[in-house]
C-alpha positions as CSV (number, residue, x, y, z in Angstrom):
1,X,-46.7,9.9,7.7
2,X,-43.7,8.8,5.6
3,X,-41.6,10.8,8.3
4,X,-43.1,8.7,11.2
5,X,-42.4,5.5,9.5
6,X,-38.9,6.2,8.7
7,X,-38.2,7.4,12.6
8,X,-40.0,3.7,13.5
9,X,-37.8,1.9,11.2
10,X,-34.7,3.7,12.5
11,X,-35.6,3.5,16.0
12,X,-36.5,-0.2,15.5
13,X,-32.4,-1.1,15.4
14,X,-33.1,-3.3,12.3
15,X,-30.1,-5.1,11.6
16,X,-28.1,-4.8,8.2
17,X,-27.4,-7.3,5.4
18,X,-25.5,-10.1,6.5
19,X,-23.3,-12.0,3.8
20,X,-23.4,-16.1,3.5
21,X,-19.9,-17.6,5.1
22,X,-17.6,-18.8,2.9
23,X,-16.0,-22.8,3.0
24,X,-14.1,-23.0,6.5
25,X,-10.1,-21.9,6.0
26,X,-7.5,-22.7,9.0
27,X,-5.2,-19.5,9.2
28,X,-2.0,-21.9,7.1
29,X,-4.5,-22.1,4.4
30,X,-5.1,-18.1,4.8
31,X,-1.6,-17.6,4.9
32,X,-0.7,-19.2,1.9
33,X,-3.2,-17.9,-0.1
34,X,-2.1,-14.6,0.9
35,X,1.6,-15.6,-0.1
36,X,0.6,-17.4,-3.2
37,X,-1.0,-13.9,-4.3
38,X,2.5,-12.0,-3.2
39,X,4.6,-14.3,-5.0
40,X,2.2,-13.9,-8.5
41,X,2.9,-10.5,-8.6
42,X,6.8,-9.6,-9.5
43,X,7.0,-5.9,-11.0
44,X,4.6,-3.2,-11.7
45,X,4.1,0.5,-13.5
46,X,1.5,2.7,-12.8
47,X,0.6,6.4,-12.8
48,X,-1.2,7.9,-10.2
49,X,-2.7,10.6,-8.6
50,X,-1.4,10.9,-4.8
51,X,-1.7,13.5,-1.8
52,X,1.5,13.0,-0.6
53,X,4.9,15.7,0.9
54,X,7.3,17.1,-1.1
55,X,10.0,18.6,1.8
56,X,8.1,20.4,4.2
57,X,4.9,21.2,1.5
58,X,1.9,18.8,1.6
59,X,1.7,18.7,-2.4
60,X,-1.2,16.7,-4.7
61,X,0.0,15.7,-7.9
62,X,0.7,13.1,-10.4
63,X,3.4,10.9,-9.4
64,X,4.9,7.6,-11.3
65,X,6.0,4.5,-10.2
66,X,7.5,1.5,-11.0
67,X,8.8,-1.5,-9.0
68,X,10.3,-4.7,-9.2
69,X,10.7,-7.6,-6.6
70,X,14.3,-7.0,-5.2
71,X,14.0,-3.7,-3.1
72,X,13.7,-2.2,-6.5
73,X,11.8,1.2,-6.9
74,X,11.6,4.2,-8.7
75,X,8.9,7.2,-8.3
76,X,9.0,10.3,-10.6
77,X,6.3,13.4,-9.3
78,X,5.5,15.5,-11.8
79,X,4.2,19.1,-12.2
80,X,1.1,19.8,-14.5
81,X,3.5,20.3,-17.6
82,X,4.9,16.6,-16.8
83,X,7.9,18.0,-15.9
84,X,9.9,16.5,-12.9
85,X,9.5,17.8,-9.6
86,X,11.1,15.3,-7.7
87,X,12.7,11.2,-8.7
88,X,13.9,8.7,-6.1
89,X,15.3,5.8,-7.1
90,X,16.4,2.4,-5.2
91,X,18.5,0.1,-6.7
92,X,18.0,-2.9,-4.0
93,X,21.0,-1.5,-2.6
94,X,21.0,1.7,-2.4
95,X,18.6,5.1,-3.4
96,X,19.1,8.3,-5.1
97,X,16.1,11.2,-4.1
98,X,17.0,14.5,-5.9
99,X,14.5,17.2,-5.0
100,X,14.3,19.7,-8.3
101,X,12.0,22.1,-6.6
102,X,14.7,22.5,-3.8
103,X,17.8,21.7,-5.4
104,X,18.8,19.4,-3.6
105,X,20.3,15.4,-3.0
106,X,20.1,12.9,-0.3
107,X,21.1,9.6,-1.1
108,X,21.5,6.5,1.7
109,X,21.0,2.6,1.6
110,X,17.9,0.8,0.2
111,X,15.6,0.4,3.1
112,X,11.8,2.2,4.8
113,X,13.7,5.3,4.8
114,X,13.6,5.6,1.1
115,X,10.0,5.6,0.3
116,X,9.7,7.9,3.4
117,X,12.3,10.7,1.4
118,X,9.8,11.3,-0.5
119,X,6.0,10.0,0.4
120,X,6.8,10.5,4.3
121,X,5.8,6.7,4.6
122,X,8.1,4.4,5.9
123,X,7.9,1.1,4.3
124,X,10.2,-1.4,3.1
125,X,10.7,-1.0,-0.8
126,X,9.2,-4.2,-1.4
127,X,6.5,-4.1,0.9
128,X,5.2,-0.9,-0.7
129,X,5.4,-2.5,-3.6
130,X,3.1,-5.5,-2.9
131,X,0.7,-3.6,-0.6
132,X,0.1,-1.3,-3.6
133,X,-0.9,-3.9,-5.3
134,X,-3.3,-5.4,-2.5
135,X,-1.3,-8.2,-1.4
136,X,0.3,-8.6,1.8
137,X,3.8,-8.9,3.2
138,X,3.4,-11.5,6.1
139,X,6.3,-12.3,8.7
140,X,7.5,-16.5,8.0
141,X,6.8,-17.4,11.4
142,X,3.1,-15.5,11.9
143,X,0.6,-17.7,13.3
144,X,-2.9,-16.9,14.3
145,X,-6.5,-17.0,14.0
146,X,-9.5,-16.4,11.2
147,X,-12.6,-15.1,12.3
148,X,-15.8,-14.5,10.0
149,X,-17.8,-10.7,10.4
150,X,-21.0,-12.0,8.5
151,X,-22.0,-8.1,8.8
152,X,-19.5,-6.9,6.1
153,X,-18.6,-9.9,4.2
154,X,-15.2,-10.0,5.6
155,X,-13.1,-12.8,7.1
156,X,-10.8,-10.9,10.0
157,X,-7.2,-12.6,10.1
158,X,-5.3,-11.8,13.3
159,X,-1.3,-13.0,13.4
160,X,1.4,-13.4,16.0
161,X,5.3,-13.3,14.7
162,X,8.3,-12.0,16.4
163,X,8.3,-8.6,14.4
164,X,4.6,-8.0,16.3
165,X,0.7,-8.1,15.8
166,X,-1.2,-8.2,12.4
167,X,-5.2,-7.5,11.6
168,X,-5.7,-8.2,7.8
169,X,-9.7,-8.1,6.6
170,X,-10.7,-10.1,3.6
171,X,-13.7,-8.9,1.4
172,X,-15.4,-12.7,0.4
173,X,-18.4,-11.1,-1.3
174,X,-18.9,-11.5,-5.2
175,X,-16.6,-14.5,-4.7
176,X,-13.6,-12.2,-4.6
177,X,-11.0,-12.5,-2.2
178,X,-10.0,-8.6,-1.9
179,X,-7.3,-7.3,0.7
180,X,-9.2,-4.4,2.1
181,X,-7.5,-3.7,5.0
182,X,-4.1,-4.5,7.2
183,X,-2.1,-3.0,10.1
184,X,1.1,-3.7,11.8
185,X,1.9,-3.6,15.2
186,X,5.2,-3.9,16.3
187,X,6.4,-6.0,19.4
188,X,6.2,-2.5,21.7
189,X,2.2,-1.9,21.0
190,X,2.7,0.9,18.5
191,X,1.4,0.9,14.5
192,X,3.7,0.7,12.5
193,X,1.7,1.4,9.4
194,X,-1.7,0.5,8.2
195,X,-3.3,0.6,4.6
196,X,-6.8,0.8,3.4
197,X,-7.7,-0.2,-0.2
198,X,-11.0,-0.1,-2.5
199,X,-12.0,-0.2,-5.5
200,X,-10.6,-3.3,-6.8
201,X,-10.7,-4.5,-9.9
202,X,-9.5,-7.4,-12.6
203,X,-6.3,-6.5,-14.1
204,X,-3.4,-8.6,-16.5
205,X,-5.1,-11.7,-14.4
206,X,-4.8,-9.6,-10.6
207,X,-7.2,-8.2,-8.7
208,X,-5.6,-5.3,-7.6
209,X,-7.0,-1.5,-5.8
210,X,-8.0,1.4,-7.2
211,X,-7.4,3.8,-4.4
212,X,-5.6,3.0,-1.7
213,X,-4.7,4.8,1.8
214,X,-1.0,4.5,3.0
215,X,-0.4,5.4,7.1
216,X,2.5,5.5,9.5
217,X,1.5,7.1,12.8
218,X,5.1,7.1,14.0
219,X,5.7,9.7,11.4
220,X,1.8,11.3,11.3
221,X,1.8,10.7,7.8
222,X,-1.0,9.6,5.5
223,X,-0.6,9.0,2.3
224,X,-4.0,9.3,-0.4
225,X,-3.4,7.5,-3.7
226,X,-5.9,7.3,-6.2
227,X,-4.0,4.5,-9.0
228,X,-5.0,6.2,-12.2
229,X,-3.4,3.3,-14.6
230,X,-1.7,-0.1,-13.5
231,X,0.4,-2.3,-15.2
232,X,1.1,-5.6,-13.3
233,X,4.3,-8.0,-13.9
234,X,5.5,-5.8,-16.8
235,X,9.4,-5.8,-18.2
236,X,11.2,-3.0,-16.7
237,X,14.8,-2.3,-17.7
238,X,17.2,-2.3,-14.6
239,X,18.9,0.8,-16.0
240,X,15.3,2.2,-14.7
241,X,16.1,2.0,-11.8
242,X,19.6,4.1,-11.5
243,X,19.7,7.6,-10.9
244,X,22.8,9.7,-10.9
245,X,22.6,13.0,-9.0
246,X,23.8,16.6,-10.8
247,X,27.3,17.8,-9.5
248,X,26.7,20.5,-6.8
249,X,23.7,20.0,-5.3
250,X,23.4,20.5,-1.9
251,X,22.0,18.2,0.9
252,X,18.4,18.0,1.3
253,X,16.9,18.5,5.2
């Protein structure tokens, strides 16, 4: 019997929960919420625990990192004995990756093709910065709509801007106001990268993710990061983020 009432209740196509609307936003208002949010947040440290590429080997492991507004960031991934495997460092001008486990150096100017060195995600220093932290880089000229999806909670922003297309969902339930998902498309129809956070939680004043999921089609890569401890708008000393590479190393692929 309980069998035949759970096949009636499934066949019956009962909707789910829907979530009450919250007070009516035009997309400025979104919009500068969203930068109001970006422009709290200045510098952070954290270890985490990330599925990410060391040269051509898909590794999981801890890796830590630190950032500043600026272009400025640093990640260290360490082996189980917290020794370094690999460091990458940008300056706002320029980076330093030296791969230990290969022996080798690559250096270049400050720009998506840092982060990628190493996590095989292109994104602009600052932007992987500020999406790590569940805010959202937004182009000056976006315009656009705000929808509500009273089926998860969520208020759906969709912008215009000349760099392309972007889909940002807003988790409104519990009063919070939780970044849980945004993509870029650029002006030719293509992603250009897409993240996926949950988890969030209250931290020095923030709400900020605990896992979060980094992609960039382009390059088929997809970054898993599961934010193990976070420190938001700490000091960081700018000597941090210099890194001079060994004499003789070779050139990494």
């Amino acid at each position: 019997m309980r069998l035949v009432a759970l096949a009636a209740v499934l066949a019956c196509g009962c909707p789910g929960p829907t979530y009450n609307k919250p007070p009516e936003q035009s997309v400025q208002e979104v919009i500068a919420r969203l930068g109001k949010a970006r422009d709290a947040i200045h510098s952070f440290k954290t270890v985490s625990l990330m599925d990410y590429w060391l040269g051509d080997q898909r590794v999981k492991g801890t890796v830590a990192v630190i950032g500043e507004t600026g272009a400025k960031v640093r990640f260290q991934a360490l082996d189980p004995a917290n020794n370094t495997l690999a460091d990458m460092a940008c300056d706002g001008t320029n980076f330093v990756y030296l791969d230990y486990k290969n022996n080798c150096v690559r250096t270049g100017p400050c720009n998506k093709s840092s982060i990628s060195s190493l996590l095989h995600v292109e994104l602009e220093p600052e932007d992987f910065m500020h999406l790590a932290l569940g805010t959202v880089p937004i182009p000056a000229d976006a315009t656009g709509t705000v929808t509500w999806d009273a089926s998860k909670g969520y208020q759906r922003v969709a912008l215009k801007s000349g760099a392309g297309t972007q889909k940002i969902a807003i988790d409104t339930r519990d009063n919070h106001w939780d970044v849980v998902e945004t993509e870029m498309t650029g002006p030719d129809g293509n992603v250009m990268w897409s993240v996926e956070h949950t988890d969030f939680h209250d931290k020095d004043g923030q709400r900020i993710p605990g896992k979060s999921r980094f992609k960039t089609p382009k390059d088929k890569a997809d970054l898993l990061v599961d934010w193990k401890s976070q420190d938001v708008n700490p000091q960081i000393d700018a000597s941090k983020f210099a890194l001079t590479p060994p004499a003789g190393l070779g050139a990494c692929r």
